[in-house]
C-alpha positions in Angstrom: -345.4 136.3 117.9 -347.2 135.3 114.5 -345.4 133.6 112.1 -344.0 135.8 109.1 -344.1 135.5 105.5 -340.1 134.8 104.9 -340.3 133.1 107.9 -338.2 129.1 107.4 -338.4 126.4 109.3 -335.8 125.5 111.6 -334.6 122.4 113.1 -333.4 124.0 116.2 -337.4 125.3 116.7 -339.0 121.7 116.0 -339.6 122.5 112.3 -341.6 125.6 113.7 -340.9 129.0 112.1 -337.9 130.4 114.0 -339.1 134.2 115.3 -336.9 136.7 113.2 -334.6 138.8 116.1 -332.9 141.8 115.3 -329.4 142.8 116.3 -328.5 145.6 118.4 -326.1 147.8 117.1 -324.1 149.5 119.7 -321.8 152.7 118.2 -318.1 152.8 119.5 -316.6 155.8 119.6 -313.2 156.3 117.9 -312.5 159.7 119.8 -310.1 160.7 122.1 -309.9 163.6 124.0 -307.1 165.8 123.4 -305.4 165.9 127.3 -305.9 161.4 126.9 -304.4 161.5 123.7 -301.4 163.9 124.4 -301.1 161.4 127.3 -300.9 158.7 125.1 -298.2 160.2 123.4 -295.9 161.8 126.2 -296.3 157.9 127.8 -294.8 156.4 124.9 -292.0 159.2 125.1 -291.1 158.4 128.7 -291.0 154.3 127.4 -288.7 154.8 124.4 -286.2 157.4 126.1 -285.9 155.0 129.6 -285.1 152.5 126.8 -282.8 154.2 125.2 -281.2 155.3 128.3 -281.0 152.0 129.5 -279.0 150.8 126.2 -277.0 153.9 126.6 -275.7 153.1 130.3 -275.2 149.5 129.3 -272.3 150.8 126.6 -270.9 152.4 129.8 -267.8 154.8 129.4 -266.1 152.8 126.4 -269.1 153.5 124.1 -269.9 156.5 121.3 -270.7 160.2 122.9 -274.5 160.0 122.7 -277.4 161.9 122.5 -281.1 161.0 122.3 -284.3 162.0 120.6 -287.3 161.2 120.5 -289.3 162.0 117.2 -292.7 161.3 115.9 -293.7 160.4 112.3 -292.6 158.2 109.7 -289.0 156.4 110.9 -287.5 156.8 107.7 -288.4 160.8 107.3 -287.5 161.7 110.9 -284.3 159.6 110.4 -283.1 161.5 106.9 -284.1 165.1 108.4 -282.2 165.0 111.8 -279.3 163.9 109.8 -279.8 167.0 107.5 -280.4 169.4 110.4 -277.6 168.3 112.1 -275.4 168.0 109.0 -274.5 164.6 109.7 -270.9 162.7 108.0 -272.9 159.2 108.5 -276.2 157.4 109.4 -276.0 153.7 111.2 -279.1 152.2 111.0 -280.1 148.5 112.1 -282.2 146.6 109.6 -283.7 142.9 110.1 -282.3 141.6 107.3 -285.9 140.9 105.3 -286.2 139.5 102.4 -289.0 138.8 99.4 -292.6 138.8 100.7 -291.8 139.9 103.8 -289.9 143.2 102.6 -292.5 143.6 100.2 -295.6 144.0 102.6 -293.6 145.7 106.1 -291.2 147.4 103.5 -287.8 148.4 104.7 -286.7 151.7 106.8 -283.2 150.9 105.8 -283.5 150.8 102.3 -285.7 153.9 102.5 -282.9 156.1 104.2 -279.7 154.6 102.0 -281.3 155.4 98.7 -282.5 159.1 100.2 -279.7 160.1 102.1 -277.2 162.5 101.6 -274.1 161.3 103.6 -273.0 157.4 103.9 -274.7 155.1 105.4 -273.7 152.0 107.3 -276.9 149.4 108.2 -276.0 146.4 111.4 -278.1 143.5 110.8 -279.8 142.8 114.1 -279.1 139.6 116.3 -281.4 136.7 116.0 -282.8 136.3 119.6 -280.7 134.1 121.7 -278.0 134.6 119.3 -274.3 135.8 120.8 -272.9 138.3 119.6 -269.5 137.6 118.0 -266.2 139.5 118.6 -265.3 141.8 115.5 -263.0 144.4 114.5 -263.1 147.1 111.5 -260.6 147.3 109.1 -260.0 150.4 106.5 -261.4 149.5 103.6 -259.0 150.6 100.7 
């Protein structure tokens, strides 16, 4: 291989010339075939209903009458039209309790729905991890 023009010299050659190398490019597709893609989604399906049943049957008899769906799309959207198909008296929604930069960048579901909604809505803070949950009651607020 001659030596080119633009060629340098580099200290890893002996002060020789280094050969100029040209990298392969290798394409990557970014398509999915429809049947792996609905795949894809009815997978996810089965994981988030056997995890909601799962929470479900640990409430056992004492907890709410339940029912769950599964819905696709933004969580704030499908949240504020299944209440308004269902004509729902209240929403409950859990919210991580961000704050400042945070809220900013990952925005917040929560907020979304109680400033959308048409009926109440009540948000939990969820539990830090490894935190205990502490004994409560509700009270009327007058």
């Amino acid at each position: 291989m001659g030596a080119r023009e633009d060629a340098r010299p580099s200290p890893r050659c002996g002060g020789r010339a280094a050969p100029r190398r040209r990298a392969r490019r290798h394409p990557v597709e970014g398509y999915f075939p429809p049947e792996v893609y609905q795949e894809l989604l009815e997978s996810g399906d089965r994981q988030a209903r056997g995890g909601l049943e799962g929470l479900v049957a640990g409430l056992g008899q004492a907890g709410p009458k339940t029912e769950i769906e599964v819905e696709h799309g933004g969580a704030a959207d499908r949240i504020l039209a299944v209440a308004e198909a269902r004509g729902a008296d209240l929403i409950v929604v859990g919210t991580h309790g961000r704050t400042g930069l945070n809220r900013v960048l990952l925005g917040s579901v929560a907020d979304r729905v109680i400033r959308s909604a048409a009926c109440p809505v009540v948000t939990a803070r969820t539990l830090a991890p490894g935190a205990a949950a502490r004994p409560g009651r509700l009270a009327r607020i007058r």
